[in-house]
BANU-219017 format. One record per atom (N, C-alpha, C, CB): residue number from 1; residue in one letter; z, y, x. Coordinates in nm, 2 decimals. Atoms other than C-alpha are relative to their C-alpha. Glycine has a CB too. Example, Ala and Ser with C-alpha at 12.3 -4.5 7.8 and 13.67 -1.06 7.14 Angstrom:
BEGIN
<atom n="1" res="A" Z="0.00" Y="-0.12" X="0.09"/>
<atom n="1" res="A" Z="0.78" Y="-0.45" X="1.23"/>
<atom n="1" res="A" Z="0.00" Y="0.12" X="0.09"/>
<atom n="1" res="A" Z="0.12" Y="0.00" X="-0.10"/>
<atom n="2" res="S" Z="0.00" Y="-0.11" X="-0.09"/>
<atom n="2" res="S" Z="0.71" Y="-0.11" X="1.37"/>
<atom n="2" res="S" Z="0.08" Y="0.11" X="-0.08"/>
<atom n="2" res="S" Z="-0.14" Y="0.05" X="0.04"/>
***
This chain:
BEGIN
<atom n="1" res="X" Z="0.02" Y="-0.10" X="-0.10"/>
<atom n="1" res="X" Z="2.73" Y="-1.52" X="-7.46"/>
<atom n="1" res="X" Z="-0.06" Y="0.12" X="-0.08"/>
<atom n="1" res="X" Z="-0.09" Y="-0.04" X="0.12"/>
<atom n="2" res="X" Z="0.09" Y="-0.12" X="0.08"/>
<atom n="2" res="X" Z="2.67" Y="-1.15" X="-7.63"/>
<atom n="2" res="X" Z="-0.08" Y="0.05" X="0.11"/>
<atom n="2" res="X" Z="0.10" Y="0.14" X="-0.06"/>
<atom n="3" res="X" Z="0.13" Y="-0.07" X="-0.09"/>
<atom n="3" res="X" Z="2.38" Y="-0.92" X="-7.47"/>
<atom n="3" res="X" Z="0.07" Y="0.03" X="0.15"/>
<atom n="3" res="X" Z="-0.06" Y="0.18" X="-0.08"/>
<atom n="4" res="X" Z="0.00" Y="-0.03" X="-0.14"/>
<atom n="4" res="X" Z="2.57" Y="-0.79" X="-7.21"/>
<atom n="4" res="X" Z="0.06" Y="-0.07" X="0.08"/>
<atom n="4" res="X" Z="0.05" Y="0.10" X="0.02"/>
<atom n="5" res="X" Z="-0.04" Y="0.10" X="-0.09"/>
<atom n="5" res="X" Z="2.73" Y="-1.09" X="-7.07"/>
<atom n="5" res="X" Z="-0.14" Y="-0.04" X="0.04"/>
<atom n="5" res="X" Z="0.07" Y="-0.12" X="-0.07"/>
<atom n="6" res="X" Z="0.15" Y="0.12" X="-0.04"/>
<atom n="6" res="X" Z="2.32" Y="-1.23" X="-7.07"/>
<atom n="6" res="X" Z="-0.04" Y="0.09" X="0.10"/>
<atom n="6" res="X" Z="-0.15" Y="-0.03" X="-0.14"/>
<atom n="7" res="X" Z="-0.02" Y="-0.05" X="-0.10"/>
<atom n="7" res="X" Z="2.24" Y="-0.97" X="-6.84"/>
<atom n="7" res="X" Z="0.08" Y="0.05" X="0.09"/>
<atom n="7" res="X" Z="-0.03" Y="0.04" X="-0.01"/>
<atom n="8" res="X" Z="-0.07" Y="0.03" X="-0.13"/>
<atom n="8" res="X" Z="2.48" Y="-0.93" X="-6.65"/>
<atom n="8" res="X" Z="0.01" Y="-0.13" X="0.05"/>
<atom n="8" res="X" Z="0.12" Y="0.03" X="0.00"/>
<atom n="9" res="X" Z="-0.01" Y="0.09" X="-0.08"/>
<atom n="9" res="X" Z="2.48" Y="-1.29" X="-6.51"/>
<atom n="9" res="X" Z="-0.16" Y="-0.01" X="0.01"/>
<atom n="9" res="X" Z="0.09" Y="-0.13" X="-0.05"/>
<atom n="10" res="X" Z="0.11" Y="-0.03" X="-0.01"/>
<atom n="10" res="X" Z="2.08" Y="-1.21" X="-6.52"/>
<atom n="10" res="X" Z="0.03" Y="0.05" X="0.15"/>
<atom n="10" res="X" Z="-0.06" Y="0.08" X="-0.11"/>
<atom n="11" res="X" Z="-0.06" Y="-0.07" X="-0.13"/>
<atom n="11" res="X" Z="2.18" Y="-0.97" X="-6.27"/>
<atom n="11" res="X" Z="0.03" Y="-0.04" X="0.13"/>
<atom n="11" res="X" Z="0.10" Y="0.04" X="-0.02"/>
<atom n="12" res="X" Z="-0.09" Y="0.10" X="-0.15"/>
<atom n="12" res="X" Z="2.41" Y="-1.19" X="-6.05"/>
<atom n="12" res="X" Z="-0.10" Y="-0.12" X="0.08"/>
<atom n="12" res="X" Z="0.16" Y="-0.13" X="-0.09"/>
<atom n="13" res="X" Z="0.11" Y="0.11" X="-0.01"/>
<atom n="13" res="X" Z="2.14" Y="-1.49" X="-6.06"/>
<atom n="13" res="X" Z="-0.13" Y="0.11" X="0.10"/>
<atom n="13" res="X" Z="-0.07" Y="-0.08" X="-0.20"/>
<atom n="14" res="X" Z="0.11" Y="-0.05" X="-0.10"/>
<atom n="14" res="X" Z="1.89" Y="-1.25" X="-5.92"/>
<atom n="14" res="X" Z="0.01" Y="0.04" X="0.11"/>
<atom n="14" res="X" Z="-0.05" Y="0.07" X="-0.03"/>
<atom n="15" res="X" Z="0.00" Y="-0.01" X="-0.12"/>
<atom n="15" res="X" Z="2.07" Y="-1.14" X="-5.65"/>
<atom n="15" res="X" Z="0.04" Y="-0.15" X="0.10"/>
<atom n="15" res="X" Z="0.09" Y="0.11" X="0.01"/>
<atom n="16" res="X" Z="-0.03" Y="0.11" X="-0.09"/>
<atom n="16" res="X" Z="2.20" Y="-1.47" X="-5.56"/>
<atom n="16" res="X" Z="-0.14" Y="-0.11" X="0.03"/>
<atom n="16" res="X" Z="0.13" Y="-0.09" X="-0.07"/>
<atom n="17" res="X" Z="0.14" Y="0.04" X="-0.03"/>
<atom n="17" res="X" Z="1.82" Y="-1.60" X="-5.58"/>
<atom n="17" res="X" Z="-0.11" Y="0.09" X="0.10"/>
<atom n="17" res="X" Z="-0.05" Y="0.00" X="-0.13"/>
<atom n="18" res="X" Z="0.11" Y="-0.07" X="-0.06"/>
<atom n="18" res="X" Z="1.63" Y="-1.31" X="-5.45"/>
<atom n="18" res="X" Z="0.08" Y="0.10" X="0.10"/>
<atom n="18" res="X" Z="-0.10" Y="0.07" X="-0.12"/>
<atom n="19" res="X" Z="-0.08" Y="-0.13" X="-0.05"/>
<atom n="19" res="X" Z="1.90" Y="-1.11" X="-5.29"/>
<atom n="19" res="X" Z="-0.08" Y="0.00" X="0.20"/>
<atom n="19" res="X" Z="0.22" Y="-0.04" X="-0.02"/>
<atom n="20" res="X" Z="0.10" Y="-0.04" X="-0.12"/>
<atom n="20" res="X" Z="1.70" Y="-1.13" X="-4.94"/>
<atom n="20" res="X" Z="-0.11" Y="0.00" X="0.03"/>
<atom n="20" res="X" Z="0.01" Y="-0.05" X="0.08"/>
<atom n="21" res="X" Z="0.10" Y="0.02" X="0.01"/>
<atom n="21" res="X" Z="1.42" Y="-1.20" X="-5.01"/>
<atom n="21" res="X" Z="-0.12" Y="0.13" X="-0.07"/>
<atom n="21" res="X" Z="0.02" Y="-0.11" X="-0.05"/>
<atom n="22" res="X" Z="0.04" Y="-0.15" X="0.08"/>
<atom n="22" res="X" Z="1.33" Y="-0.92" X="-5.28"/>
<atom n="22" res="X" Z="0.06" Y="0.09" X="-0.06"/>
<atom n="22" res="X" Z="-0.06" Y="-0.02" X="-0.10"/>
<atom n="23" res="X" Z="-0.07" Y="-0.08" X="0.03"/>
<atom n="23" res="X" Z="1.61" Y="-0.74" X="-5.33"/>
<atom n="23" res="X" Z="0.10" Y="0.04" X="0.18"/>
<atom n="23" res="X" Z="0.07" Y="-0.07" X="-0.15"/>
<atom n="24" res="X" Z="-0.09" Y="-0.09" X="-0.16"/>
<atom n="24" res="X" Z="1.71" Y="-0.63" X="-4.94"/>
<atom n="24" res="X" Z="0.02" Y="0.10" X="0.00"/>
<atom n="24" res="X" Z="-0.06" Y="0.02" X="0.13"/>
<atom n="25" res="X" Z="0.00" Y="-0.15" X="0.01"/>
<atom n="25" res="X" Z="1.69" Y="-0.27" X="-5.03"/>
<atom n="25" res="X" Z="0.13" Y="0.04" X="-0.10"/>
<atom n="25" res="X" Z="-0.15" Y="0.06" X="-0.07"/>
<atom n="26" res="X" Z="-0.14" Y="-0.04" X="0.16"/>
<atom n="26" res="X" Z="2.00" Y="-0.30" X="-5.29"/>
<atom n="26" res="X" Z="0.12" Y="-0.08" X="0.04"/>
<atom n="26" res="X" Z="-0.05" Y="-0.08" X="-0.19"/>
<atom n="27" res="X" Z="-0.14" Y="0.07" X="-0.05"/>
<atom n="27" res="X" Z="2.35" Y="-0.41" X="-5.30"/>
<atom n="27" res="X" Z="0.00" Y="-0.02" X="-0.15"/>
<atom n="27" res="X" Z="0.15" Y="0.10" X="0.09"/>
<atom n="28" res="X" Z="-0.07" Y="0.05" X="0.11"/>
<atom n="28" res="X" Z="2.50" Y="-0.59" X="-5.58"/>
<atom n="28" res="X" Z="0.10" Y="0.09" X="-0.09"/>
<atom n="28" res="X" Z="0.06" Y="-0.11" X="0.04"/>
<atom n="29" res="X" Z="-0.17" Y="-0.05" X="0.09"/>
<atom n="29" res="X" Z="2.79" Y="-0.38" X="-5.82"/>
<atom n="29" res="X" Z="0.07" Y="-0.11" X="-0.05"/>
<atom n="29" res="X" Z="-0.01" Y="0.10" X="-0.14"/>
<atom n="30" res="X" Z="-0.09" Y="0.13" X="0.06"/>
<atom n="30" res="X" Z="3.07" Y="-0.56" X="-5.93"/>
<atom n="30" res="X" Z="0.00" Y="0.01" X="-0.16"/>
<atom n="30" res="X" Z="0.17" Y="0.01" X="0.05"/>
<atom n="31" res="X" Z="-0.01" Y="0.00" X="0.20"/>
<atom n="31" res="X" Z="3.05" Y="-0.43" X="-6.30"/>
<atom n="31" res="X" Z="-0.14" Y="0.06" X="-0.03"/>
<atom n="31" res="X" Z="0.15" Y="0.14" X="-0.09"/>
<atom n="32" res="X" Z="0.13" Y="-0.07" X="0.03"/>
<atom n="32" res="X" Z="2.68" Y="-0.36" X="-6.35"/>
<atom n="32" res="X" Z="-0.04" Y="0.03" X="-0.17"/>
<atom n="32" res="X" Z="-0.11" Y="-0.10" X="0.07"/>
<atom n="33" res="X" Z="0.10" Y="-0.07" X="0.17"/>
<atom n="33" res="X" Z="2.52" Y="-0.14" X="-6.65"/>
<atom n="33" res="X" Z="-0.15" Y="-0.05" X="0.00"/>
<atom n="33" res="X" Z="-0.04" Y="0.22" X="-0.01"/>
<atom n="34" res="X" Z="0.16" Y="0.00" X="0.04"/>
<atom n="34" res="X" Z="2.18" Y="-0.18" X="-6.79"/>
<atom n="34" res="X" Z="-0.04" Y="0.07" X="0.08"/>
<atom n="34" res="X" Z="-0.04" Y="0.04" X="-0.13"/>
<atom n="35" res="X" Z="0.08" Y="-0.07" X="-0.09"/>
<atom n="35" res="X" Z="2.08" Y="0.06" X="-6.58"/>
<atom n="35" res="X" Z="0.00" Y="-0.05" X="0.14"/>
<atom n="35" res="X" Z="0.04" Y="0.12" X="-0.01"/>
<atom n="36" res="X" Z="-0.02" Y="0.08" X="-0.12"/>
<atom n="36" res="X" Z="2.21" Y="-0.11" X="-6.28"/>
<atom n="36" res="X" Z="-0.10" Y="-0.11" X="0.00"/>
<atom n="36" res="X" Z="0.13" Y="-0.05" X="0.01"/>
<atom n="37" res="X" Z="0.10" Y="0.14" X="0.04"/>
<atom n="37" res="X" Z="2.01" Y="-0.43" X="-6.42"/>
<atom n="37" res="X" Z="-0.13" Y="0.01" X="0.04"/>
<atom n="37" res="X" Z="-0.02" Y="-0.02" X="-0.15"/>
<atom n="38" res="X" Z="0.12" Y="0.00" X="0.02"/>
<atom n="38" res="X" Z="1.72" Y="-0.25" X="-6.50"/>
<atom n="38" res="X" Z="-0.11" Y="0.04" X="0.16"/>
<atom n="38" res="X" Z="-0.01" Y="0.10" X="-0.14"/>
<atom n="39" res="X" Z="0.04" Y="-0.06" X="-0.13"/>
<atom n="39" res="X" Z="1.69" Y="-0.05" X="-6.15"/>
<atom n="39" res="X" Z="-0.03" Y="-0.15" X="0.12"/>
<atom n="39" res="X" Z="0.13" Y="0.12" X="0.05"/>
<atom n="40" res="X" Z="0.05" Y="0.13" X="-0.06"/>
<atom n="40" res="X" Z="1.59" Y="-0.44" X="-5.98"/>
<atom n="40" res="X" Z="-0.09" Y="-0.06" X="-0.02"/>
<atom n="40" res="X" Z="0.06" Y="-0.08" X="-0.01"/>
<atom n="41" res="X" Z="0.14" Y="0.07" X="0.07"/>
<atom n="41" res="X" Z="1.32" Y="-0.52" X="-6.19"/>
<atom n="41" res="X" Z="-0.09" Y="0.05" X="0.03"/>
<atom n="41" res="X" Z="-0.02" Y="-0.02" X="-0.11"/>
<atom n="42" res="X" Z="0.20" Y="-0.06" X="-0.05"/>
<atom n="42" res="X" Z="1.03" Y="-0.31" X="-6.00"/>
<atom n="42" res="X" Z="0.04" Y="-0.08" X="0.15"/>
<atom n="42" res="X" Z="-0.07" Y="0.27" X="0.03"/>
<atom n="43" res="X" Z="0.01" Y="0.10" X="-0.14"/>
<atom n="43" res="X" Z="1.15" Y="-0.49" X="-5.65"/>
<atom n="43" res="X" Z="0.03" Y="-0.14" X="-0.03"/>
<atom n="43" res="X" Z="0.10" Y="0.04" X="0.12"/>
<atom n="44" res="X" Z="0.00" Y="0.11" X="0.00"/>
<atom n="44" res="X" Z="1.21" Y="-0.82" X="-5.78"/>
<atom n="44" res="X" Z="-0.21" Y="-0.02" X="-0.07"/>
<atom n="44" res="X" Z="0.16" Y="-0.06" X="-0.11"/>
<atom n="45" res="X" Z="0.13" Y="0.02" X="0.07"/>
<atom n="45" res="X" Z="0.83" Y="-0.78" X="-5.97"/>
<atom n="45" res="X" Z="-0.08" Y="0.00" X="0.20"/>
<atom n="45" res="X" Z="-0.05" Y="0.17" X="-0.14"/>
<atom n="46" res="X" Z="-0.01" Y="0.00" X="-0.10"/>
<atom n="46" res="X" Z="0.74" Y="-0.61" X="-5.61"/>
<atom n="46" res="X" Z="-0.02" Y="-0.11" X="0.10"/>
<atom n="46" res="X" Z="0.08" Y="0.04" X="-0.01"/>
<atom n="47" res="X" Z="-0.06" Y="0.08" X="-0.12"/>
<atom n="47" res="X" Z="0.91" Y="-0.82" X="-5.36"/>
<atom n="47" res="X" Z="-0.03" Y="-0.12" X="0.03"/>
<atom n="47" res="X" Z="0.12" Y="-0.01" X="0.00"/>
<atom n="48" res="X" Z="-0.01" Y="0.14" X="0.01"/>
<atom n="48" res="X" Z="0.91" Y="-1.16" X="-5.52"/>
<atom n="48" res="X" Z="-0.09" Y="-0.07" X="-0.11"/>
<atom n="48" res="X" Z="0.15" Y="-0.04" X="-0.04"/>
<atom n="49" res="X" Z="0.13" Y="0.06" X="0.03"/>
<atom n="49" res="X" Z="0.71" Y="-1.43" X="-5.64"/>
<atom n="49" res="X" Z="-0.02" Y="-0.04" X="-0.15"/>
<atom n="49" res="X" Z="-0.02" Y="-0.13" X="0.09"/>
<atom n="50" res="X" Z="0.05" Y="0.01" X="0.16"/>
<atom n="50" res="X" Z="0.59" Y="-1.53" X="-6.00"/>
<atom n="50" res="X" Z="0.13" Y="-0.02" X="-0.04"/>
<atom n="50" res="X" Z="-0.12" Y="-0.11" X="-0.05"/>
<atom n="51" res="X" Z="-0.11" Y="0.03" X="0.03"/>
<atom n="51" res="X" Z="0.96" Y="-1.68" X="-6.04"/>
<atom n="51" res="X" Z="0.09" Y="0.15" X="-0.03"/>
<atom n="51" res="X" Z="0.04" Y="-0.09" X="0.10"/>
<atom n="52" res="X" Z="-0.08" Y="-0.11" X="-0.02"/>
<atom n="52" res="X" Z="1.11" Y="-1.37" X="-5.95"/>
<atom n="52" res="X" Z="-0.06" Y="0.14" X="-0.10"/>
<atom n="52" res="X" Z="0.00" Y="0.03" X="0.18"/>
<atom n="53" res="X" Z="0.02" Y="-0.12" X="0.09"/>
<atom n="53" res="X" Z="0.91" Y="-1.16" X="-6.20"/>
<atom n="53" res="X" Z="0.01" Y="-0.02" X="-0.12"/>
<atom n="53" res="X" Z="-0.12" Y="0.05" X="0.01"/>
<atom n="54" res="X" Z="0.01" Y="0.11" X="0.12"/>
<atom n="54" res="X" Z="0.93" Y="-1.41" X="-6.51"/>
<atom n="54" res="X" Z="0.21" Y="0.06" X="-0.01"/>
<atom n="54" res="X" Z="-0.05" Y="-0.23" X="0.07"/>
<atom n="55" res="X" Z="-0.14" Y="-0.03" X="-0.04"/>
<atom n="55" res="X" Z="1.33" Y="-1.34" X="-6.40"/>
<atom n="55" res="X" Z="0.02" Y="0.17" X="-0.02"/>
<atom n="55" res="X" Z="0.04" Y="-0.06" X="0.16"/>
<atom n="56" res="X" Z="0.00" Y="-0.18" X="-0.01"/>
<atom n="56" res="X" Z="1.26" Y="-0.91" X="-6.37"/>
<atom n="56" res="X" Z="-0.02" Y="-0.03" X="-0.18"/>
<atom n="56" res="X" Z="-0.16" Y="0.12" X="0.12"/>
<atom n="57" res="X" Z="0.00" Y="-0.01" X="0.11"/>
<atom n="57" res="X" Z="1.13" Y="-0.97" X="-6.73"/>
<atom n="57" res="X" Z="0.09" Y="-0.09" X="-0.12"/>
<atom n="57" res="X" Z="-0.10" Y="-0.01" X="0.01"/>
<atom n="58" res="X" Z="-0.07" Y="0.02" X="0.02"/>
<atom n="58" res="X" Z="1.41" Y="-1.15" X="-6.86"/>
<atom n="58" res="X" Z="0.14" Y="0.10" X="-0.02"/>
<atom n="58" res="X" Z="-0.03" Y="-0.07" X="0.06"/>
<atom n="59" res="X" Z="-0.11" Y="-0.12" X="-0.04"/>
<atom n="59" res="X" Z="1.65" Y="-0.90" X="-6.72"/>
<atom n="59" res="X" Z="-0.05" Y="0.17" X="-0.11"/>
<atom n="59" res="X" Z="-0.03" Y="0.03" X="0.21"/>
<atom n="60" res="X" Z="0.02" Y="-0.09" X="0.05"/>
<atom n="60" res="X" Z="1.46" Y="-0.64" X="-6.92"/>
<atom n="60" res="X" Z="0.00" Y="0.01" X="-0.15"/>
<atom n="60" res="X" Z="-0.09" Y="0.04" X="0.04"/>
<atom n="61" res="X" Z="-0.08" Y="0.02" X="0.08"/>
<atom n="61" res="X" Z="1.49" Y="-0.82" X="-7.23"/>
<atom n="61" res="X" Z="0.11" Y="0.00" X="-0.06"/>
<atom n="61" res="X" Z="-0.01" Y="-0.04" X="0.00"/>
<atom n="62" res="X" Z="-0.13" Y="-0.02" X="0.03"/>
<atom n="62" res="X" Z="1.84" Y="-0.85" X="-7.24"/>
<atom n="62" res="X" Z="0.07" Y="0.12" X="0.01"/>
<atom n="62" res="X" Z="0.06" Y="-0.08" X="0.05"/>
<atom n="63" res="X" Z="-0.04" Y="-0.17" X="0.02"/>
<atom n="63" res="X" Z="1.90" Y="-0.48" X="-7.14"/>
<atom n="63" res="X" Z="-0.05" Y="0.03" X="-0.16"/>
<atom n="63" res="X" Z="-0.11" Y="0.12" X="0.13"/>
<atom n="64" res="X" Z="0.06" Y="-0.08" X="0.10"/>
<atom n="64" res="X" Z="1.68" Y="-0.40" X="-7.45"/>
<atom n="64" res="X" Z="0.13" Y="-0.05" X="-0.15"/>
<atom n="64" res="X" Z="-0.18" Y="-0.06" X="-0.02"/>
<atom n="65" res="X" Z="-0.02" Y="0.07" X="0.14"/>
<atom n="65" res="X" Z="1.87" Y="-0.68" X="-7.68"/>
<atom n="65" res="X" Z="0.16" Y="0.10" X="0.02"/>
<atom n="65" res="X" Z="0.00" Y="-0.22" X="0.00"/>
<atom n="66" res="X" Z="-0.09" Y="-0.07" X="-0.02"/>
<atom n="66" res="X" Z="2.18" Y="-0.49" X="-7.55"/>
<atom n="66" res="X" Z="0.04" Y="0.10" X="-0.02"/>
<atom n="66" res="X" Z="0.01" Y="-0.01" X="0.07"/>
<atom n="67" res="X" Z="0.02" Y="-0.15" X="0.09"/>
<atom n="67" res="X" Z="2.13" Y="-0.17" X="-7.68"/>
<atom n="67" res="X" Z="0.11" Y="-0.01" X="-0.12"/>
<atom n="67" res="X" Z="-0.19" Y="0.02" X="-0.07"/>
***
């Protein structure tokens, strides 16, 4: 899997985990950027629980490795 496959299914996993819970304020894209990625990781820190921030910081890794 290269960088941007790892976040993007980062991405997907977090909405299909947190998507009501800590991500109610957002909609999914179908082709998400890093920036798309990265704009989830102050309401999954936010919203959701130690899981869900361990997961925001994940997601910010792989934006970076993706560069």
């Amino acid at each position: 899997m290269n960088e941007a496959e790892a976040f993007e299914a980062l991405y997907f996993l977090a909405f299909e985990r947190y998507g009501a819970s800590a991500l109610w304020s957002s909609r999914p894209v179908q082709n998400p950027t890093r920036e798309d990625a990265l704009a989830i990781t102050h309401s999954l820190r936010v919203e959701g629980d130690l899981q869900a921030r361990a997961l925001a910081e994940k997601i910010e890794r792989a934006c970076l490795a993706a560069i």
